[in-house]
PQR file of N, CA, C, O and H, with PARSE charges and radii, in Angstrom:
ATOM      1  N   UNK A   1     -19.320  47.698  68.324 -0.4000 1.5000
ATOM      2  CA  UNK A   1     -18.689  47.460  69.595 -0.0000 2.0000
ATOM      3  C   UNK A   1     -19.088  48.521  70.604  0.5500 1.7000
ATOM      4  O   UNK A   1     -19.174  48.175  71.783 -0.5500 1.4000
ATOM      5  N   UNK A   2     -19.462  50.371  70.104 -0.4000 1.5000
ATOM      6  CA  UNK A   2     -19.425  50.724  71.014 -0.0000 2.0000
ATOM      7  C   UNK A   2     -20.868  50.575  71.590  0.5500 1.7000
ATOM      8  O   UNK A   2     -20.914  50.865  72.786 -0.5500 1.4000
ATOM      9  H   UNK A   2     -19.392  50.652  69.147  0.4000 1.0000
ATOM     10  N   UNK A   3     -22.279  50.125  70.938 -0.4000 1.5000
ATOM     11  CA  UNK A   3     -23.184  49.828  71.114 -0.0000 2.0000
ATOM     12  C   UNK A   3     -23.034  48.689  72.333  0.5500 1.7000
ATOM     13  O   UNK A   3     -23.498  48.927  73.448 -0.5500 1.4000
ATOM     14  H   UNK A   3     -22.241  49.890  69.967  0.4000 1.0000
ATOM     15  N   UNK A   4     -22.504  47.716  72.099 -0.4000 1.5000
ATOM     16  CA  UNK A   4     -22.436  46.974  72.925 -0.0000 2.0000
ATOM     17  C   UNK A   4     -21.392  47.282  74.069  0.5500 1.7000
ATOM     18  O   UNK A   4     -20.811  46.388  74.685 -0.5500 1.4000
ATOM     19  H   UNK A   4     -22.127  47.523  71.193  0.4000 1.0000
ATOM     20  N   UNK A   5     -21.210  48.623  74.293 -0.4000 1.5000
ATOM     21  CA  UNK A   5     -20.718  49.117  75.504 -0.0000 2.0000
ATOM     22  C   UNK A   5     -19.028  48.531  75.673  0.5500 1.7000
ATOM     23  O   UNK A   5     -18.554  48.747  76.788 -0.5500 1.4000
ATOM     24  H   UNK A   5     -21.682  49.349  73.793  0.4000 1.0000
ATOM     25  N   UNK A   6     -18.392  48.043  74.983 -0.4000 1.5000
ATOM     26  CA  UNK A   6     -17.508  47.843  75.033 -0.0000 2.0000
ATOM     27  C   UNK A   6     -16.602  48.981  74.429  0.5500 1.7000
ATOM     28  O   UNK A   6     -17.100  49.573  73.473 -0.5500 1.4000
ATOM     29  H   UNK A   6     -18.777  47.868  74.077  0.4000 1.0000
ATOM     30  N   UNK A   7     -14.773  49.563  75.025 -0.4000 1.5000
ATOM     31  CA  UNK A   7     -14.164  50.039  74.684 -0.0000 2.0000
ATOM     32  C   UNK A   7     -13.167  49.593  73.514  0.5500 1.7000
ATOM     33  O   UNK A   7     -12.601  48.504  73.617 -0.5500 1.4000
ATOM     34  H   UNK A   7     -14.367  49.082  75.803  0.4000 1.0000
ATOM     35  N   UNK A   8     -12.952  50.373  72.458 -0.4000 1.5000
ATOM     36  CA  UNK A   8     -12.479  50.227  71.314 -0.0000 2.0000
ATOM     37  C   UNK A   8     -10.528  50.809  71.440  0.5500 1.7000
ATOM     38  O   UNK A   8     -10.159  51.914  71.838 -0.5500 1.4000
ATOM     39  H   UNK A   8     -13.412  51.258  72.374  0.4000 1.0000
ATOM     40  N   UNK A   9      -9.605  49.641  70.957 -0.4000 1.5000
ATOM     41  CA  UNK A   9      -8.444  49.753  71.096 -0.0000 2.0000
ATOM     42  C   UNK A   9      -7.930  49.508  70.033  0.5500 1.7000
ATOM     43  O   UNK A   9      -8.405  48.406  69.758 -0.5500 1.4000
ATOM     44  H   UNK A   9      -9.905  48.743  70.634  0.4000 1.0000
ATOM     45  N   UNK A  10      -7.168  49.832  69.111 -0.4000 1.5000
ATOM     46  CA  UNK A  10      -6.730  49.344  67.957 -0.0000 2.0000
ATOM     47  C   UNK A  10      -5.025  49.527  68.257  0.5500 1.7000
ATOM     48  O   UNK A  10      -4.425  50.329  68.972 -0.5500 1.4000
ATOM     49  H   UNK A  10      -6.781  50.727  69.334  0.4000 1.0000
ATOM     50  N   UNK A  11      -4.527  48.376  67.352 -0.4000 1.5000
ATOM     51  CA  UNK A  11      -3.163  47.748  67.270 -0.0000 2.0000
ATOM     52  C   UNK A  11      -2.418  47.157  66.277  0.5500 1.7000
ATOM     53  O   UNK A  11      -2.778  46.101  65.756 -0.5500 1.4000
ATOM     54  H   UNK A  11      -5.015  47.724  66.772  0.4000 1.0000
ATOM     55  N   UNK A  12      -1.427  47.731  65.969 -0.4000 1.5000
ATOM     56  CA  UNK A  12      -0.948  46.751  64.679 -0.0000 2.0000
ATOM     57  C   UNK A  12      -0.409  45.458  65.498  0.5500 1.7000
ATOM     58  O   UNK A  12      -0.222  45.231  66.694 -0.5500 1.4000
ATOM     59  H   UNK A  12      -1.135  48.589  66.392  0.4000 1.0000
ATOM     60  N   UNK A  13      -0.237  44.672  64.232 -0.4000 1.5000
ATOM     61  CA  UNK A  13       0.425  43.152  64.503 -0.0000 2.0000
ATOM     62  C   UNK A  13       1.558  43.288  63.255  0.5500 1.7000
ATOM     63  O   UNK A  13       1.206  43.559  62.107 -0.5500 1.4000
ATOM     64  H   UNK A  13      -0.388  44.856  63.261  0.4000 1.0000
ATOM     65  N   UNK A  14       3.004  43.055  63.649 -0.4000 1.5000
ATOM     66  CA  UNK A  14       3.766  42.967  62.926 -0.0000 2.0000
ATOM     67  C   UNK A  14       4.245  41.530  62.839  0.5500 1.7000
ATOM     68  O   UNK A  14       4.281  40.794  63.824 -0.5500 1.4000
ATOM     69  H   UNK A  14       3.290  42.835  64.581  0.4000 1.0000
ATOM     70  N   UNK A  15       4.575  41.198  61.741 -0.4000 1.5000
ATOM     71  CA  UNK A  15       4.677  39.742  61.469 -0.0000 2.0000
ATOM     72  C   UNK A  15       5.806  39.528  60.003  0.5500 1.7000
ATOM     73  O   UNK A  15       5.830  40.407  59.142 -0.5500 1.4000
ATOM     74  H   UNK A  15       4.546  41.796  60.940  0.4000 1.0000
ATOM     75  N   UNK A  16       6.385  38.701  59.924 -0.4000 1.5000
ATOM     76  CA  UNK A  16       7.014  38.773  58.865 -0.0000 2.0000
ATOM     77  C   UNK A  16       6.682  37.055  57.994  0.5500 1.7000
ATOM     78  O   UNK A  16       7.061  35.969  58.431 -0.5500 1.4000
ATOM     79  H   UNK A  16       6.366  37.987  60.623  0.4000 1.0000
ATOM     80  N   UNK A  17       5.932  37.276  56.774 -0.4000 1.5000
ATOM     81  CA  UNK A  17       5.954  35.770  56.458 -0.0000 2.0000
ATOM     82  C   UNK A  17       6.529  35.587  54.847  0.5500 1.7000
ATOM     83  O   UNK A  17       6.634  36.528  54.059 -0.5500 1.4000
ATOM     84  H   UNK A  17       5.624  38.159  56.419  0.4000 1.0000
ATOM     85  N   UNK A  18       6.941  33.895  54.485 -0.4000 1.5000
ATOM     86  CA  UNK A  18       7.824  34.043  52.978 -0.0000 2.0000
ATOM     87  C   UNK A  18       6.672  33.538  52.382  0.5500 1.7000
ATOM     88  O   UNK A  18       5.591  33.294  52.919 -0.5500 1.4000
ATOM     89  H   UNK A  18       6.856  33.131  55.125  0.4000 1.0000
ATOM     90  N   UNK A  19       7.036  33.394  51.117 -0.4000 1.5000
ATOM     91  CA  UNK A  19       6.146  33.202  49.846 -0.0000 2.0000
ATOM     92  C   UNK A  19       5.066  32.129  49.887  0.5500 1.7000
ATOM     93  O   UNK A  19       3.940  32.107  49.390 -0.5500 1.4000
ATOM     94  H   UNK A  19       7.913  33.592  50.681  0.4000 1.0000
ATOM     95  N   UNK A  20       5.814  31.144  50.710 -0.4000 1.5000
ATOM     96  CA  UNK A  20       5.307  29.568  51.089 -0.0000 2.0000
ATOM     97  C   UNK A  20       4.230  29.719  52.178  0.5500 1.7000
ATOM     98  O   UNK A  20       3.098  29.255  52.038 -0.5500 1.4000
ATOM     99  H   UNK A  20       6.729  31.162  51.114  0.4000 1.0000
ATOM    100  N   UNK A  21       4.579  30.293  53.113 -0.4000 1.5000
ATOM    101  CA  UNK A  21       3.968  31.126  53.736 -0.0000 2.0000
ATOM    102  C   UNK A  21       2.252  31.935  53.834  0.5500 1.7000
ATOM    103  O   UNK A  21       1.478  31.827  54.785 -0.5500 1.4000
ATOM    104  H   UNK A  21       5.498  30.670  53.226  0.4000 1.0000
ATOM    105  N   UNK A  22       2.015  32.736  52.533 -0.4000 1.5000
ATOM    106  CA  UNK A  22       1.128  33.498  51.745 -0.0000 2.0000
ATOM    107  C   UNK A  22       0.554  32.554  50.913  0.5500 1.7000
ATOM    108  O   UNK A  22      -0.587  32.763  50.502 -0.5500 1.4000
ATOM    109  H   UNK A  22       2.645  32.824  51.761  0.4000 1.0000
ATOM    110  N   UNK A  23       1.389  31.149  50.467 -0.4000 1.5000
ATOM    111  CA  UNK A  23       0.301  30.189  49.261 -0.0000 2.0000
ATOM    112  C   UNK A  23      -0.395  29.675  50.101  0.5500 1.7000
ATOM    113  O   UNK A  23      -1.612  29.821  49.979 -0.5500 1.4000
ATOM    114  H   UNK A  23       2.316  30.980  50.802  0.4000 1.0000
ATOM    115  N   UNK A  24       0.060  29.007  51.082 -0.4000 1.5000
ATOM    116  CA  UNK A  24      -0.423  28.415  52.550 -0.0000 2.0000
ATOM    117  C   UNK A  24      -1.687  29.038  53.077  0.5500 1.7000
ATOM    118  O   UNK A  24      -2.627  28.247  53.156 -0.5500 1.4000
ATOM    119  H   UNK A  24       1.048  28.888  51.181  0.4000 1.0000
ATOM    120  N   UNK A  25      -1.930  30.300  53.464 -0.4000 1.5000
ATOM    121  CA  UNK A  25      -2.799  31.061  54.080 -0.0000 2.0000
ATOM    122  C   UNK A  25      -4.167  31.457  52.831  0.5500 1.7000
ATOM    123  O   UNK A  25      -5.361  31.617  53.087 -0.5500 1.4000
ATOM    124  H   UNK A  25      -1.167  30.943  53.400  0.4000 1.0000
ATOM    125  N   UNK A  26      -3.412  31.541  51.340 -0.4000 1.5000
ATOM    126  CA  UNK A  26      -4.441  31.792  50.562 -0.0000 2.0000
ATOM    127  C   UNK A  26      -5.633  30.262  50.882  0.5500 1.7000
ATOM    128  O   UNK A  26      -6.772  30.193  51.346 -0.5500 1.4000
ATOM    129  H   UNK A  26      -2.442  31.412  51.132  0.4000 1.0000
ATOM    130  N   UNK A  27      -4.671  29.236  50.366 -0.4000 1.5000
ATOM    131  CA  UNK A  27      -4.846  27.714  50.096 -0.0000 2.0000
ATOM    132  C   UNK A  27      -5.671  27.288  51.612  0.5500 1.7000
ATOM    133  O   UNK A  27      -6.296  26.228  51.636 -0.5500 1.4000
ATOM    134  H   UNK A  27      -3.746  29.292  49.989  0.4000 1.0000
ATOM    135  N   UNK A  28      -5.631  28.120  52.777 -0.4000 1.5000
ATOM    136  CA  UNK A  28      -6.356  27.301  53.853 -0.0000 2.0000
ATOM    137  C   UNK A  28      -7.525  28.661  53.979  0.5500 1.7000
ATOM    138  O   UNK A  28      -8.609  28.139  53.720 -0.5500 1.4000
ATOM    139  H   UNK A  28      -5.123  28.981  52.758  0.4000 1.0000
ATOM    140  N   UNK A  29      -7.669  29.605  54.157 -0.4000 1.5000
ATOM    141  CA  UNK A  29      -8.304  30.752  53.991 -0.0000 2.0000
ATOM    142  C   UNK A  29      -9.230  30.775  53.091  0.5500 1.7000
ATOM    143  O   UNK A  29     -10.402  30.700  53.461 -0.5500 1.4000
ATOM    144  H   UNK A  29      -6.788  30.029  54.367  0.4000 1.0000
ATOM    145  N   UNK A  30      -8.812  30.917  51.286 -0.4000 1.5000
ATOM    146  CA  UNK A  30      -9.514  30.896  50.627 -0.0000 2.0000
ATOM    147  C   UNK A  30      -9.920  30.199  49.845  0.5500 1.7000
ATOM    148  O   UNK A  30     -11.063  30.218  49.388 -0.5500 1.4000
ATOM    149  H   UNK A  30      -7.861  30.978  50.985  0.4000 1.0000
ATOM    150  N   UNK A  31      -8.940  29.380  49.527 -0.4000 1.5000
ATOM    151  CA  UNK A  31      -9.441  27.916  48.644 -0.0000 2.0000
ATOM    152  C   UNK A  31     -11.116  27.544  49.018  0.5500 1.7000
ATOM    153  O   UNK A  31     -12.022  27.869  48.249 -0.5500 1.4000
ATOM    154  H   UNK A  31      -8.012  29.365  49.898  0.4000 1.0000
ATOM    155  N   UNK A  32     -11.354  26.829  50.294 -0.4000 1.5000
ATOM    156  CA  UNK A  32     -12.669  26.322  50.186 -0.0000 2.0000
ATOM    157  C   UNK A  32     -13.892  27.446  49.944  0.5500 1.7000
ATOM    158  O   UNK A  32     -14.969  27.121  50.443 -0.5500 1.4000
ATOM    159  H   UNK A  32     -10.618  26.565  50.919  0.4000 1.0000
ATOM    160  N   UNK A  33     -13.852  28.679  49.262 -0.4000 1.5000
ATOM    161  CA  UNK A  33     -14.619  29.456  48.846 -0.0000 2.0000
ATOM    162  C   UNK A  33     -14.663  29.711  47.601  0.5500 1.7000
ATOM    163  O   UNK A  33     -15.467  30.539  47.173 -0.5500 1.4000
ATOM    164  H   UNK A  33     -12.977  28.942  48.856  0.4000 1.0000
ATOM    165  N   UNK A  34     -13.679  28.948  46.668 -0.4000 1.5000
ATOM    166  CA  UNK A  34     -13.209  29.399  45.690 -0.0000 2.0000
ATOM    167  C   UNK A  34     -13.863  27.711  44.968  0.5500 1.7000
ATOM    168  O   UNK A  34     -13.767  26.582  45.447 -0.5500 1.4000
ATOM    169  H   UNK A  34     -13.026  28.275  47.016  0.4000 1.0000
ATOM    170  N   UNK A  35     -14.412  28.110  43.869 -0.4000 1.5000
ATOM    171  CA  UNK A  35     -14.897  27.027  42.570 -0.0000 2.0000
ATOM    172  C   UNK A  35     -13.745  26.772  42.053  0.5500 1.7000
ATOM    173  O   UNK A  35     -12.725  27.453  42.159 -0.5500 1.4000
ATOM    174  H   UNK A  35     -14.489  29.028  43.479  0.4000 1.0000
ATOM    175  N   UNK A  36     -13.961  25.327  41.223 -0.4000 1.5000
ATOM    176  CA  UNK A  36     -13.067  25.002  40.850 -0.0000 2.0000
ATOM    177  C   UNK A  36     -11.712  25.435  39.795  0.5500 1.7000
ATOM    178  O   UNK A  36     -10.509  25.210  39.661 -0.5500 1.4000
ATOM    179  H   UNK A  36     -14.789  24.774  41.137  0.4000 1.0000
ATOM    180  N   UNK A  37     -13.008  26.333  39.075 -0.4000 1.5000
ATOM    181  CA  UNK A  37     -12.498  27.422  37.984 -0.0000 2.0000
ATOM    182  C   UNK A  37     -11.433  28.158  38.876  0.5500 1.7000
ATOM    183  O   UNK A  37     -10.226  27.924  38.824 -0.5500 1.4000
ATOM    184  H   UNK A  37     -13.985  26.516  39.184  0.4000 1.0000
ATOM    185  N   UNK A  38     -11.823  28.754  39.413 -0.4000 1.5000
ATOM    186  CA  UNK A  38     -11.482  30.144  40.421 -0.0000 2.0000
ATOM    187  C   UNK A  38     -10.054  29.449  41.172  0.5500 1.7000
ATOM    188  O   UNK A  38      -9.063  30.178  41.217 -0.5500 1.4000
ATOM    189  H   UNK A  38     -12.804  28.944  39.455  0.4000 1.0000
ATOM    190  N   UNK A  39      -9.961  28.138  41.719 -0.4000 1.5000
ATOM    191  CA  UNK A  39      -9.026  27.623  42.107 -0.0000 2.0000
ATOM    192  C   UNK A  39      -8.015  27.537  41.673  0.5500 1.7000
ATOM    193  O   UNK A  39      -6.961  27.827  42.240 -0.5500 1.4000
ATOM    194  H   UNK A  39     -10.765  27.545  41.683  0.4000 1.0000
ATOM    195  N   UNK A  40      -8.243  26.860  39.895 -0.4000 1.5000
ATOM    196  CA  UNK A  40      -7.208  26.610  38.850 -0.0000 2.0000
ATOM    197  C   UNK A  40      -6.647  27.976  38.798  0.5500 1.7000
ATOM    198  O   UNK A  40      -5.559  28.241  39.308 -0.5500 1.4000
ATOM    199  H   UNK A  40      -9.099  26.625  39.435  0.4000 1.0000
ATOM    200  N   UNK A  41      -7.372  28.833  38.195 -0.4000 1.5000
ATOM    201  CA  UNK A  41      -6.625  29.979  37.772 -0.0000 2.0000
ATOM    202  C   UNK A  41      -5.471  31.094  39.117  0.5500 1.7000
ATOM    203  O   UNK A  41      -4.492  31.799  38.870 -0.5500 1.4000
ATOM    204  H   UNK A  41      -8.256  28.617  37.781  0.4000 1.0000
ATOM    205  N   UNK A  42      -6.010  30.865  40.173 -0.4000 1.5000
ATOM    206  CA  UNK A  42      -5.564  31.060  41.262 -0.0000 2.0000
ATOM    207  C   UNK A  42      -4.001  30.045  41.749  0.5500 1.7000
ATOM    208  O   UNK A  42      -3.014  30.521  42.311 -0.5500 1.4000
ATOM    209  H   UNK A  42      -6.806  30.293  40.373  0.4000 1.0000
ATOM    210  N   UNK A  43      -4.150  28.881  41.414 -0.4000 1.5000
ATOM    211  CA  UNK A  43      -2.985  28.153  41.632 -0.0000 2.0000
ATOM    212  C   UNK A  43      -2.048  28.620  40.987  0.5500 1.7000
ATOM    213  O   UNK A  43      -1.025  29.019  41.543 -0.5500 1.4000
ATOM    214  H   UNK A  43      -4.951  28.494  40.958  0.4000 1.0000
ATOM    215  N   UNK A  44      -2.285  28.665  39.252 -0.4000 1.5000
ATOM    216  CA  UNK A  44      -1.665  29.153  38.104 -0.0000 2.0000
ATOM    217  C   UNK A  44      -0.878  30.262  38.228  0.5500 1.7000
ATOM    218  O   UNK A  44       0.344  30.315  38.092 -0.5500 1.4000
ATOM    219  H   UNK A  44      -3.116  28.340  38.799  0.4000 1.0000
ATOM    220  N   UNK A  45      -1.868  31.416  38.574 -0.4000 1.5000
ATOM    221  CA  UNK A  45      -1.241  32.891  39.183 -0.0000 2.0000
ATOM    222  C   UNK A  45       0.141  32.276  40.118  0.5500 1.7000
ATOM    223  O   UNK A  45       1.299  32.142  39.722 -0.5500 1.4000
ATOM    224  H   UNK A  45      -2.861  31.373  38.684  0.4000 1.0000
ATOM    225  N   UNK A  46      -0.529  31.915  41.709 -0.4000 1.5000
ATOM    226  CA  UNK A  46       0.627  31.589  42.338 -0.0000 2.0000
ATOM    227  C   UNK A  46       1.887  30.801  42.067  0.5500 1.7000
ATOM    228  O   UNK A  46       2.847  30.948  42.823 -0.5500 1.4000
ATOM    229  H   UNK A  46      -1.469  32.025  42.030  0.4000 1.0000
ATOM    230  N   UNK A  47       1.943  30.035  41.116 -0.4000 1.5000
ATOM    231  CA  UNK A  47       3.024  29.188  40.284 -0.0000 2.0000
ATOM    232  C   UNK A  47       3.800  29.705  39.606  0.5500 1.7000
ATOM    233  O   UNK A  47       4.965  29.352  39.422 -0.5500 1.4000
ATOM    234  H   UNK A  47       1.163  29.916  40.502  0.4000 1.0000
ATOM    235  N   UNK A  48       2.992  31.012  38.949 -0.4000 1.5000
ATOM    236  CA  UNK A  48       3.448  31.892  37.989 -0.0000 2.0000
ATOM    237  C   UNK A  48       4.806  32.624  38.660  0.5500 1.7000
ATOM    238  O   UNK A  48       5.942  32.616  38.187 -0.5500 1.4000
ATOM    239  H   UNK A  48       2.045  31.298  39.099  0.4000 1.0000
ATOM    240  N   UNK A  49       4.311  33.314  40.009 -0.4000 1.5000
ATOM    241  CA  UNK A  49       5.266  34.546  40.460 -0.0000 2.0000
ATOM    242  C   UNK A  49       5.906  33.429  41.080  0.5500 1.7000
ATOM    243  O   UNK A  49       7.106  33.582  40.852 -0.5500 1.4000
ATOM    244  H   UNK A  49       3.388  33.321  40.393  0.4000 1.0000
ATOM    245  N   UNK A  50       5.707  32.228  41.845 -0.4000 1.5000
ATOM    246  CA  UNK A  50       6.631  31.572  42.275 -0.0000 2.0000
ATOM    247  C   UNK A  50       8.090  32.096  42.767  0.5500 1.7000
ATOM    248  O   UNK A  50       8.539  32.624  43.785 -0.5500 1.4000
ATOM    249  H   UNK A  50       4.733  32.103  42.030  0.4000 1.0000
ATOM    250  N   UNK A  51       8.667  31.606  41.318 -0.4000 1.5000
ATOM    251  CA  UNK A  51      10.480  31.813  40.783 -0.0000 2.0000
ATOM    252  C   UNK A  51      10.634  33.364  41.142  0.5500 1.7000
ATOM    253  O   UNK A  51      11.758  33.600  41.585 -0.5500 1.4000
ATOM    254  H   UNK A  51       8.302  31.177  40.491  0.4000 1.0000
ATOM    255  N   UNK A  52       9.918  34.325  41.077 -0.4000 1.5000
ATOM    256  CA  UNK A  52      10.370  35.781  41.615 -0.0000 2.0000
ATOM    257  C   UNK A  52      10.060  35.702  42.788  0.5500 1.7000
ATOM    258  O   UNK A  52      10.967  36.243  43.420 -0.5500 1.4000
ATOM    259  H   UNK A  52       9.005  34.133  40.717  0.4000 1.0000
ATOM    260  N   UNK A  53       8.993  35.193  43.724 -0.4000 1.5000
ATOM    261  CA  UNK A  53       8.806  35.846  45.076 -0.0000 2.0000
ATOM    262  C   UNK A  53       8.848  34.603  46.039  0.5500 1.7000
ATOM    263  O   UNK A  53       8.406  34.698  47.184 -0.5500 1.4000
ATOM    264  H   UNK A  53       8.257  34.753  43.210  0.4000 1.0000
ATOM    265  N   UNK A  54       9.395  33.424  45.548 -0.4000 1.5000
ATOM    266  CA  UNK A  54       9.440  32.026  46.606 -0.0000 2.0000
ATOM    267  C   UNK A  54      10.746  32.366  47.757  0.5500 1.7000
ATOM    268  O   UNK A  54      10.776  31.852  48.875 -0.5500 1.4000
ATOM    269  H   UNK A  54       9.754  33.347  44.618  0.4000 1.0000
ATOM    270  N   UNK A  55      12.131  33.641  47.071 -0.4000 1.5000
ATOM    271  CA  UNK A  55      12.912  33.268  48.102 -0.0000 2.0000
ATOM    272  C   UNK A  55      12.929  34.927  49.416  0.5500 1.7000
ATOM    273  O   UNK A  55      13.679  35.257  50.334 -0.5500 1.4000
ATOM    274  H   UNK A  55      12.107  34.059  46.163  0.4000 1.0000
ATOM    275  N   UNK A  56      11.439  35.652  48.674 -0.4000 1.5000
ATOM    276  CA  UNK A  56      11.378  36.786  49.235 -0.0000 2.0000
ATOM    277  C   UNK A  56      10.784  36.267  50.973  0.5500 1.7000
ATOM    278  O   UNK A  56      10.064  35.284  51.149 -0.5500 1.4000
ATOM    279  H   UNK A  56      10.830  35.383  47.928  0.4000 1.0000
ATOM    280  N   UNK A  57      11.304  37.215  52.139 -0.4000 1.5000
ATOM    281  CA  UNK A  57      10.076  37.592  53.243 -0.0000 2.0000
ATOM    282  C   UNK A  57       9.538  38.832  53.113  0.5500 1.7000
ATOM    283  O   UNK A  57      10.072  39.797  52.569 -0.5500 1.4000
ATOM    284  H   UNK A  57      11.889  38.014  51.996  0.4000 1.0000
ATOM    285  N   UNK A  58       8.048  38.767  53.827 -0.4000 1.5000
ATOM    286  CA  UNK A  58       7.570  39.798  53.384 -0.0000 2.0000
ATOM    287  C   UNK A  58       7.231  40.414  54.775  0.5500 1.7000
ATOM    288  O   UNK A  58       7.142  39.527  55.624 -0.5500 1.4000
ATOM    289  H   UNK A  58       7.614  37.982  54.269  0.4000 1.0000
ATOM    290  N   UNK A  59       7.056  41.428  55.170 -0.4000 1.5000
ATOM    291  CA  UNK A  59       7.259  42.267  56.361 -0.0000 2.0000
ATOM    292  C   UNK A  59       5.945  42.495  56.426  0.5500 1.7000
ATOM    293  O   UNK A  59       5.658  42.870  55.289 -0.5500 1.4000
ATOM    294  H   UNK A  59       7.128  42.148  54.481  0.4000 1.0000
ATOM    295  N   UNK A  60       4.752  42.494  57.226 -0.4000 1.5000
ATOM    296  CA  UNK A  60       3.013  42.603  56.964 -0.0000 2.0000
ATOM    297  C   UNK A  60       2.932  43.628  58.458  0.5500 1.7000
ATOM    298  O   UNK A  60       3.554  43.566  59.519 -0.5500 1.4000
ATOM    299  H   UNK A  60       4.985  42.189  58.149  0.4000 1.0000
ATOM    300  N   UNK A  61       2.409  44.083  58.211 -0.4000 1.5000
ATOM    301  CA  UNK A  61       1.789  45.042  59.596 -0.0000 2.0000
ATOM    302  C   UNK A  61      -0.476  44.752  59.443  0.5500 1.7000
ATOM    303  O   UNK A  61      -1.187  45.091  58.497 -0.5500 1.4000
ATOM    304  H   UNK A  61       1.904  44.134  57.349  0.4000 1.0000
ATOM    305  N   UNK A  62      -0.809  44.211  60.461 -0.4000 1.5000
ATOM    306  CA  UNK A  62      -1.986  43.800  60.383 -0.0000 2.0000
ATOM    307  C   UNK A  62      -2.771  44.392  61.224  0.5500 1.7000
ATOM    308  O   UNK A  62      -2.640  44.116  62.416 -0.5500 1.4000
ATOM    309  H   UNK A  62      -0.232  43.935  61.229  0.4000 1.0000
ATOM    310  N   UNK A  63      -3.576  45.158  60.889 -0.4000 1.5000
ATOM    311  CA  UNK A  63      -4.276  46.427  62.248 -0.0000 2.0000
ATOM    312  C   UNK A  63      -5.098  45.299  62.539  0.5500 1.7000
ATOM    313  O   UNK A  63      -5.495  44.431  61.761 -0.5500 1.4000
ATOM    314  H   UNK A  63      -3.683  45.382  59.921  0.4000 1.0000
ATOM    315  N   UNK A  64      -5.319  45.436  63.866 -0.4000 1.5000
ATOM    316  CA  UNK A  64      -6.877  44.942  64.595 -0.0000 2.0000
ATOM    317  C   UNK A  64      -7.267  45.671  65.720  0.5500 1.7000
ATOM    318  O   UNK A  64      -6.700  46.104  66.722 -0.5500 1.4000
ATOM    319  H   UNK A  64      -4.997  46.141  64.498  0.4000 1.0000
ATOM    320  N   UNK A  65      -8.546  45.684  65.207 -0.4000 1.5000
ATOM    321  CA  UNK A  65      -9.544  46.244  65.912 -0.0000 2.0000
ATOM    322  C   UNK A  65     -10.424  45.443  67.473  0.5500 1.7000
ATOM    323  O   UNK A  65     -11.102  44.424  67.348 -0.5500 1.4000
ATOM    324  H   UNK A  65      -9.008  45.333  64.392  0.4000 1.0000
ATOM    325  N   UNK A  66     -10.255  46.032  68.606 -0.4000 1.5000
ATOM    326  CA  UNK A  66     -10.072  45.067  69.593 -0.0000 2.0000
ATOM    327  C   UNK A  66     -10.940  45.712  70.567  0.5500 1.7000
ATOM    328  O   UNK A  66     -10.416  46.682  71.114 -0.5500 1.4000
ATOM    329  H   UNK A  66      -9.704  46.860  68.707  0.4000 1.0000
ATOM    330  N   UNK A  67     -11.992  45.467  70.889 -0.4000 1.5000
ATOM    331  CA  UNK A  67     -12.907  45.430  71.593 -0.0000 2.0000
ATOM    332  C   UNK A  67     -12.945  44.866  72.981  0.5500 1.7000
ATOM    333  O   UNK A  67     -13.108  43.651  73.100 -0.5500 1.4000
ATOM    334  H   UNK A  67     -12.418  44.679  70.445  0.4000 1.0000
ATOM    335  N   UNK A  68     -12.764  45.891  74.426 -0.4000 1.5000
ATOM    336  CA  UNK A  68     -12.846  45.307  75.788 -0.0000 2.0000
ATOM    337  C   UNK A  68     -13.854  45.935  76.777  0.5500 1.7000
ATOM    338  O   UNK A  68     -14.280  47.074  76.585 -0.5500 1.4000
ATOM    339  H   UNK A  68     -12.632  46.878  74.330  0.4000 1.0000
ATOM    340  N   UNK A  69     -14.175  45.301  77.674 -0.4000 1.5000
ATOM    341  CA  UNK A  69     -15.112  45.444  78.345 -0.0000 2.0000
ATOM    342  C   UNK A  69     -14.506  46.754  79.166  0.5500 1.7000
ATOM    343  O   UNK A  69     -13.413  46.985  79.682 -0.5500 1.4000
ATOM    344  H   UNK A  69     -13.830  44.376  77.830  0.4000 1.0000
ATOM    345  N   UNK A  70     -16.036  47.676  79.006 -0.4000 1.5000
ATOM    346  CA  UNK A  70     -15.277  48.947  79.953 -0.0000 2.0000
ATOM    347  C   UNK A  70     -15.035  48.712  81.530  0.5500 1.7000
ATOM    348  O   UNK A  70     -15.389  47.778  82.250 -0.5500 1.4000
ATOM    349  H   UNK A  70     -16.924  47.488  78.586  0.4000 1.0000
ATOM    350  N   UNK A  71     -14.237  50.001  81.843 -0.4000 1.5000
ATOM    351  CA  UNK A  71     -13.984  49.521  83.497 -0.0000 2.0000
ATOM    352  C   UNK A  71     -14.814  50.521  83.815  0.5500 1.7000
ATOM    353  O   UNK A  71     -15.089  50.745  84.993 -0.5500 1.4000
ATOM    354  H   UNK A  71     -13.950  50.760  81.259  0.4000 1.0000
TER
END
């Protein structure tokens, strides 16, 4: 970014999401990268913790890195 002359700003993003939430984002995110193998065992995992973490929210702080045109 700073090559390309742009100024560098960084920021968290606070967000809070539930369990349903995190299967959702894996399942649209990473699923279509994931073989079929890799899928199964991945569903499995998430099915697994389910019953402990389906009625949790989870509190996420997400840095990004943010690039603007200098003045």
């Amino acid at each position: 970014m700073t090559r390309a002359g742009l100024a560098i700003e960084m920021r968290d993003a606070r967000f809070s999401i539930t369990w349903n939430g995190i299967v959702e984002w894996i399942d649209i995110r990473w699923a279509p990268f994931m073989d079929a193998e890799q899928h199964r065992t991945v569903s499995r995992v998430l099915d697994e913790m389910a019953p402990q973490l389906s009625s949790h929210v989870f509190d996420i702080n997400q840095r990004l890195l943010i690039g603007r045109k200098a003045r």
